[in-house]
Structure formats: structure tokens, C-alpha cells
C-alpha positions as a Markdown table, in Angstrom:
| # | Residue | x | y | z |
|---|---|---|---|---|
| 1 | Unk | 5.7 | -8.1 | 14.0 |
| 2 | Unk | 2.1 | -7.7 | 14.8 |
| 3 | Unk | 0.2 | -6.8 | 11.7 |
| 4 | Unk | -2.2 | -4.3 | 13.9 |
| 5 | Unk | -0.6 | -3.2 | 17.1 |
| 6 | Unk | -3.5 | -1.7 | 17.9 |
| 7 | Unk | -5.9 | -5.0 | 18.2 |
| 8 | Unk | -8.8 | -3.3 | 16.4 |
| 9 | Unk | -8.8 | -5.9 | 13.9 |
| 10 | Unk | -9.3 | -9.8 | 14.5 |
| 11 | Unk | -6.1 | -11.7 | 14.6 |
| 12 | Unk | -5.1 | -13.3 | 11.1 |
| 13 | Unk | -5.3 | -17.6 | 10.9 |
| 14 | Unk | -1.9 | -18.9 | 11.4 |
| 15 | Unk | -0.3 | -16.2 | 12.1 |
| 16 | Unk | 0.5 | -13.1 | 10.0 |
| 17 | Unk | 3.1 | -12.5 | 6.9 |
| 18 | Unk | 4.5 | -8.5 | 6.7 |
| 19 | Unk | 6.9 | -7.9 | 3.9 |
| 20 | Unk | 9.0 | -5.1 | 3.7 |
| 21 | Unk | 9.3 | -3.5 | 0.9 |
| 22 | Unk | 10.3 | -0.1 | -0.3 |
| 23 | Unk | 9.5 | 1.4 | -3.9 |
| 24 | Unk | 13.2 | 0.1 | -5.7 |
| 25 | Unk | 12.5 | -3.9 | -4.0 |
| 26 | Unk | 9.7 | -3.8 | -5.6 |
| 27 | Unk | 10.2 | -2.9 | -8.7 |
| 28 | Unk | 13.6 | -5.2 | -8.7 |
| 29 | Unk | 11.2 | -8.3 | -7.8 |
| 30 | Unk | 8.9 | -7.1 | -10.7 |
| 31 | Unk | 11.5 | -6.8 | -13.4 |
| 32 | Unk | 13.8 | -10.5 | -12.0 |
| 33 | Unk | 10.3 | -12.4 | -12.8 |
| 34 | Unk | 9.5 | -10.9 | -16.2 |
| 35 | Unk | 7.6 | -7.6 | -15.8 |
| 36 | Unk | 8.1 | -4.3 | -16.7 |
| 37 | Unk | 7.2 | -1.5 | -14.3 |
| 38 | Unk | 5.2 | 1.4 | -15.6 |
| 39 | Unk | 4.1 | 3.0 | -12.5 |
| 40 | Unk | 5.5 | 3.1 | -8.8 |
| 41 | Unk | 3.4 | 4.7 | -6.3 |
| 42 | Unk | 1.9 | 4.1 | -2.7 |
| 43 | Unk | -1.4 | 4.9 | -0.9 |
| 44 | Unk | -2.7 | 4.9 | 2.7 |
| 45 | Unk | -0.7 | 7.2 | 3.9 |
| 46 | Unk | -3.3 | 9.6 | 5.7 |
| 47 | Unk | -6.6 | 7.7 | 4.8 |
| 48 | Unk | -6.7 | 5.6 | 7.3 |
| 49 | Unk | -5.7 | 8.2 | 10.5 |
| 50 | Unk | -9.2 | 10.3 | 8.8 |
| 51 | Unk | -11.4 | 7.2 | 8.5 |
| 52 | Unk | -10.9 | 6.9 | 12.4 |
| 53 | Unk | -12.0 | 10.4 | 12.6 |
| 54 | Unk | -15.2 | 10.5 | 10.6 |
| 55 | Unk | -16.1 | 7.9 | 7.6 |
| 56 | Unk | -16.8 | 10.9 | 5.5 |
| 57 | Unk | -13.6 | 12.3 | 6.0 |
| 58 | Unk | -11.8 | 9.0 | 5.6 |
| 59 | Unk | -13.8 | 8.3 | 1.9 |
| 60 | Unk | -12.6 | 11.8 | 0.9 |
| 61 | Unk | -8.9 | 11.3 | 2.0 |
| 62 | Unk | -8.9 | 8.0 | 0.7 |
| 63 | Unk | -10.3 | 9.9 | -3.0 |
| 64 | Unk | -7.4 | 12.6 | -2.6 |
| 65 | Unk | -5.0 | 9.8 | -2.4 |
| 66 | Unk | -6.1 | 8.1 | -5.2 |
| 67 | Unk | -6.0 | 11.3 | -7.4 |
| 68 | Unk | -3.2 | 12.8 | -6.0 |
| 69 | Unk | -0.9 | 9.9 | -5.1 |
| 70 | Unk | 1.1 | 10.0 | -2.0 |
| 71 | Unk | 4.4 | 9.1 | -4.1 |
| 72 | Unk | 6.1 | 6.7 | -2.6 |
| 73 | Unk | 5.1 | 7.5 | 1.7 |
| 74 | Unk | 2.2 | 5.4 | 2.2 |
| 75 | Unk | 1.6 | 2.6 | 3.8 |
| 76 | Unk | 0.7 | 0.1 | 1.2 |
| 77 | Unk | 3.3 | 0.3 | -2.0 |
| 78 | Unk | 1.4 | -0.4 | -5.7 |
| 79 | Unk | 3.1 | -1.2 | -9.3 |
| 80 | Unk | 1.0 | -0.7 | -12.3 |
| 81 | Unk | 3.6 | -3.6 | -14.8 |
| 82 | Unk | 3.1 | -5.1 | -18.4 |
| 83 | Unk | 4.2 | -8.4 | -19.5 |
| 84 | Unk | 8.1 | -8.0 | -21.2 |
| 85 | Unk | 7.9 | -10.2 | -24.3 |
């Protein structure tokens, strides 16, 4: 799977890696190596379509995302985790 289908960005050295992920996967990988998950959210989910549109409307989409969240619909999945003693 081709990391941008579009070919607007250069091609990655040897190749590309794409996980797939949804919010549970990832907080199941966090917790099986010692982490506790505090947070689950996402980001990218309209940001990018604006930027293409105008770089100020990208920056403030990209600002509403970060206040607001996107729950769990964008393209790039985050987890905010703490150490488990």
C-alpha cells in the first residue's frame, strides 16, 4: 500500500511501513508492553483536505483539531500513557 496515492510527496527510502491500527490495537499494544493509557484520540482528519485549500485555513483546522479532538476518525491515532509501576 502506497503511503501517498496521490504522488505529492517524494517516495520514502526503501520502501514504506503503514500499520493499521484502530483506537482498541493500540491501546492493547500499549498496555501488553507496560503502559497505561490515559488518553485515546486521533487527529488529521479534516486538516489536511483544508491545508490544500488555503494554508491559513489548513493552520486553523489543524488548531480546531487539536482543541476539539476528532475522537477517534482521523487519520493519525495518538495515546497520551504513563509508565505502570
Amino acid at each position: 500500500m502506497a503511503l501517498d496515492t496521490s504522488r505529492l510527496a517524494p517516495p520514502l527510502t526503501k520502501g514504506q511501513n503503514v500499520s493499521r491500527y484502530d483506537s482498541d490495537a493500540l491501546a492493547r499494544a500499549a498496555e501488553t508492553t507496560g503502559w497505561r493509557v490515559l488518553r485515546l484520540g486521533s487527529f488529521n482528519l479534516f486538516a489536511p483536505f483544508a491545508g490544500i485549500v488555503s494554508r491559513t485555513v489548513g493552520t486553523w483546522a489543524t488548531g480546531v483539531e487539536a482543541r476539539r479532538g476528532t475522537g477517534h476518525a482521523g487519520a493519525l491515532l495518538y495515546a497520551v500513557c504513563e509508565a505502570t509501576p
